[in-house]
Structure formats: C-alpha cells, structure tokens
N, C-alpha and C positions, 0 to 999 in steps of 0.2 A: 866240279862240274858246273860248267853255265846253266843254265835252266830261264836263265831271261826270257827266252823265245818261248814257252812255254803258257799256254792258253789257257785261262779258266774261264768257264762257262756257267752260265743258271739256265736248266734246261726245264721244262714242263713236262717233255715223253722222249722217249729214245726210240728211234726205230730198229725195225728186226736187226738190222746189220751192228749196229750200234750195242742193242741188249748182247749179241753174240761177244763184242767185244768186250762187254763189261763180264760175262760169264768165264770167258779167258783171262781176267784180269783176276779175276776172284781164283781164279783154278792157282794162278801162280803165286797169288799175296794172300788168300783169307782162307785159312785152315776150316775156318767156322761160318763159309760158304758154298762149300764145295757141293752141295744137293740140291742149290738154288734150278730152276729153271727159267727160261727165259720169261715165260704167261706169269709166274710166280714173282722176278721181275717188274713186270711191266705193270702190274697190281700195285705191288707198293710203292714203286715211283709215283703212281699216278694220284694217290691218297698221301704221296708226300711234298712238301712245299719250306724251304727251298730244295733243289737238286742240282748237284755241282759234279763237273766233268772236268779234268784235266787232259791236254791233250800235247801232245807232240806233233806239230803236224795232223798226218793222219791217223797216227795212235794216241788212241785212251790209255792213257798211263795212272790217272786217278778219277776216286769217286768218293762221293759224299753226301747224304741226304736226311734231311731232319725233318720230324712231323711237331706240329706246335698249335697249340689254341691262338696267339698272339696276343697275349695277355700274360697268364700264368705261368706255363710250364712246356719247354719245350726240352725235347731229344733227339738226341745228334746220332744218324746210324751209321751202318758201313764204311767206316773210312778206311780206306784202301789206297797205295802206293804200288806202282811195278815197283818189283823190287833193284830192278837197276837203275831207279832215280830215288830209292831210298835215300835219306842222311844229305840232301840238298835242301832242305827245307821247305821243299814242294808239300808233304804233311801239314808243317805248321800253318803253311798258306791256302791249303784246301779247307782245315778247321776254321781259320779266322774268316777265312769267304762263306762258310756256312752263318758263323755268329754273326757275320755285318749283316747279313740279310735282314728287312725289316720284320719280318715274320718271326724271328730270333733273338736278333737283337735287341726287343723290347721285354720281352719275357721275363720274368720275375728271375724264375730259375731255370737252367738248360742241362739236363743231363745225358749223361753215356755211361755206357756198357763196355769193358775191357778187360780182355783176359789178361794181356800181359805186360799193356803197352800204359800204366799207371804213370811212370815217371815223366813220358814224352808229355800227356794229358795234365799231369802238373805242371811243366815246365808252361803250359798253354796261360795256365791259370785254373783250372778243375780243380779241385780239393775231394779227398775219399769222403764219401758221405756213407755211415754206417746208419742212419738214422732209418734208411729206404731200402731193407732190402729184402724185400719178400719178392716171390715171383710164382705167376699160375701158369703151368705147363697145362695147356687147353687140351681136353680129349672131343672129340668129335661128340657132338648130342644125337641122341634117338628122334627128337621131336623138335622143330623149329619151330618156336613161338613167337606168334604174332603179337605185337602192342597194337590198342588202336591210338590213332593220330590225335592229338589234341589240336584243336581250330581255334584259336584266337581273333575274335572282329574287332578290330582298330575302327573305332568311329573317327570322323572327318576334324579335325582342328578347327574352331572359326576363326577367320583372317582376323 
C-alpha cells in the first residue's frame, strides 16, 4: 500500500467533528476504548502535549498522544491505526512523530502500556520493563480536599 500521501499532524484540541472521528476510529481499532466519550476526549487531549493525528485526506486514520514533565518521564498513550492501513508502517511513523516531539524526545525515560502489541513496541525500540508495574484503579472520593497554595516572593536581581 502507498501511504506517501498520508499526513501527520501535531494538534493542540480536536473539534467536535474531529473527536467524533477519532471516537469512530477507536470503535473500529481499540478494543480498550470503546466507552471513551467525546467531553472525556477532549479532557485528556487537552492535558496532553504532544497530540498526533494521521490523516487520509479527509479521514483520520490514526492517533497518538503522550503526557510528559519534559525532563523525566514521559508516556505514550492511545496509539491507534484504521485497521485497513494497518502493516504499512503508518504505526511505526505515528510512534516515532510522538518521540521526535521536543516535549519527548528529551525525557529521560518514555513509557507505554500494551496489551498485546509487545513485539511491534520492541521492534520501535521499547524494552519490557518489569521494574514498574503497579497500578491505582481510582474510586471516586466522598470529600474533595483543598491544599492551600504556597506563595513564593522572588526579590528583584540587582543589575
């Protein structure tokens, strides 16, 4: 399959029409999105930095989006291919456009989450890391706790 003509993008927010597409895109490629909403969406694009869209023309055909301090530690989320430009290497290309990204690409270490897709993630360069693997399934709290703010005053430099 050619896939030359094929468009990737770094996007900041997706509009309504746009999220719908990407919620069609998960319906048909990500078993482990399918309860996503759009508001639900548009939440964690917006708290994620980079955000990568592949396109066909006027179809999103892929997606990509990683959160990251720019220092430390960053994670790679949702990567998603239609499944009929799977095995073109449109995947390896969506992953490497998230890692070039400066926000990523400086990162110490960049991690992902993968039920099944272990081998393609290697072939990338990922290695299993058994060192990290604990995980907190959050329940809703009774009582939302305030912190108060701490105020730091920067006195003036003399020239």
């Amino acid at each position: 399959m050619d896939c030359s003509h094929i468009q990737f993008q770094y996007n900041n927010t997706l509009d309504a029409a746009d999220l719908q597409r990407l919620l069609q895109l998960f319906k048909l490629a990500a078993f482990w999105a399918q309860d996503r909403t759009s508001a639900d969406l548009a939440t964690a694009i917006a708290h994620s930095h980079p955000v990568v869209t592949a396109w066909d023309g006027v179809n999103l055909i892929g997606f990509a989006r990683a959160t990251s301090d720019g220092v430390f530690r960053a994670t790679i989320w949702d990567v998603v291919i239609h499944p009929d430009y799977q095995g073109a290497g449109l995947g390896r290309r969506l992953v490497e456009t998230v890692l070039g990204h400066p926000h990523v690409n400086r990162a110490e270490r960049v991690y992902l989450m993968t039920t099944h897709q272990q081998a393609f993630y290697e072939r990338i360069g990922f290695q299993t890391n058994t060192t990290t693997t604990m995980v907190l399934f959050n329940q809703p709290l009774g009582v939302a706790c305030e912190l108060p703010q701490r105020t730091v005053a920067l006195e003036a430099m003399p020239e």
